[in-house]
Steps between C-alpha positions, in 0.01 A plus 500: 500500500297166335428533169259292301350476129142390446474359198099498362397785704224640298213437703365208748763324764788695287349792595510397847854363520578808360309708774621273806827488407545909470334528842790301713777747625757614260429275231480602120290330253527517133170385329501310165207526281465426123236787471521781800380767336184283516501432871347811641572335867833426448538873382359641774714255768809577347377903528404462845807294587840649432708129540272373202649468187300411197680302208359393172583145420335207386650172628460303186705835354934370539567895444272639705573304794910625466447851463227420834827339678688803401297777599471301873876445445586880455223582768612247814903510425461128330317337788084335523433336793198319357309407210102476466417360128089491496406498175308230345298392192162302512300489185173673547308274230707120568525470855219341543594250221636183544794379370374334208189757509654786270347623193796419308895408530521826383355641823673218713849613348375847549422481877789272635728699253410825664428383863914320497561827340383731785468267842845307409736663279416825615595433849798352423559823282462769778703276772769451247496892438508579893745225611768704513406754698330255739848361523588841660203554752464374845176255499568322152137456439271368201150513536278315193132502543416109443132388520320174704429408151825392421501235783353140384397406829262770536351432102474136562313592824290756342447231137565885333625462121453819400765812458749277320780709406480713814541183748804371261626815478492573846603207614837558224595797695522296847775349347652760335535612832621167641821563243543859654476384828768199434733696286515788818498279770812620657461867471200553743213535229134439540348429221117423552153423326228607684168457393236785663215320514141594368515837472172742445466605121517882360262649302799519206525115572123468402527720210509265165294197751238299353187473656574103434867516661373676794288233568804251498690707701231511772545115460817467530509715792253249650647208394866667728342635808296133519861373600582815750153528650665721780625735204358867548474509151698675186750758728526862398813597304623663827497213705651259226752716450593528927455171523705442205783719619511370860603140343783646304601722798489170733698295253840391521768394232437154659110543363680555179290353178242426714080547373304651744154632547418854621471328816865336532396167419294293229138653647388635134242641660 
């Protein structure tokens, strides 16, 4: 029986890992989120599904991820087949700053602070935590949502210098992976960063929004798609996450420390 932790699966493409993954035969899922009790889907998944476990953990949390790894320890026999870490932090009110744009150093220090905190550290947290189990299981799989963003081919192309500390940050945890991927070389792991694409916005997403960051996000969203013309547009969490899911299920230890898109290859878009 696969088992596999989702890590960030509140709401969005974590919700959807989460949902695909407990719908393939025999497979369990146990579902990290730093607040569940606030994600009325995820409640009502892991009623309507019986191999969905819900965990309370916060990446950025050491303590939280170990009792996570036991629970799925006590609950599999010591064994995860796979790891999914999704959870990210993008400053609602700097990402459309540049990098010498902020209000302050305070706020500079602030956002790269908390975005190495959450999209570096905190992956490096939670596959630390799980390694040893995933030493156990059969596919040896690591999963870490990356982003286009992170890849300075694509922001020369695009002449985008905004969302500083994301893009660094993101582009830290490729790497971090890299070491993952050369350290377990021999033992048959995958460890991959995959970014998902554009994908369509929730309505919790748009919550705290200014009318004036809107705006900039409709331009950056036309500043991308102007190099992917043939792009459908911003994908629905559904078919990021299948997409998503089909690279890691294609991917070999060979494709290990690899960056991919959603789409297998360096297509952003």
């Amino acid at each position: 029986m696969p088992s596999y932790v989702v890590a960030g699966a509140s709401r969005g493409i974590g919700l959807e890992f989460v949902a695909q993954l407990a719908a393939r035969p025999d497979g369990t899922v146990f579902a990290l989120s730093r607040n569940p009790d606030k994600s009325h889907e995820l409640q009502e998944l892991q009623t309507k599904s019986s191999n969905v476990h819900v965990i309370k953990a916060d990446i950025t949390d050491p303590t939280a991820l170990e009792n996570a790894a036991a629970q799925v320890q006590a609950a599999t026999g010591g064994a995860l087949d796979m790891l999914v870490i999704n959870a990210i932090y993008v400053s609602e009110t700097t990402s459309f700053a540049a990098i010498d744009e902020y209000s302050s150093t305070d706020a500079l220090l602030q956002d790269f602070r908390t975005s190495f905190e959450t999209n570096v550290i905190g992956y490096v947290l939670a596959t630390n935590a799980f390694l040893p189990l995933l030493k156990k299981g059969t596919l040896k799989k690591v999963l870490a949502l990356g982003s286009g963003m992170a890849d300075p081919a694509l922001v020369l192309r695009a002449g985008y210098a905004y969302g500083p500390a994301y893009g660094v940050s993101k582009m830290a945890l490729e790497m971090a992976m890299v070491k993952y991927a050369v350290k377990y070389k021999k033992d048959g792991f995958v460890f991959l960063t995959v970014s998902p694409g554009m994908v369509q916005k929730t309505n919790a997403d748009f919550a705290n929004i200014t009318p004036e960051v809107m705006t900039k996000l409709q331009e950056m969203r036309t500043t991308f798609r102007a190099l992917y013309p043939a792009s459908p547009g911003p994908l629905s969490a559904s078919d990021a996450a299948r997409m998503v899911l089909s690279v890691m299920d294609n991917a070999t230890p060979e494709d290990s420390g690899k960056f991919f898109s959603h789409k297998g290859d360096k297509a952003w878009l």
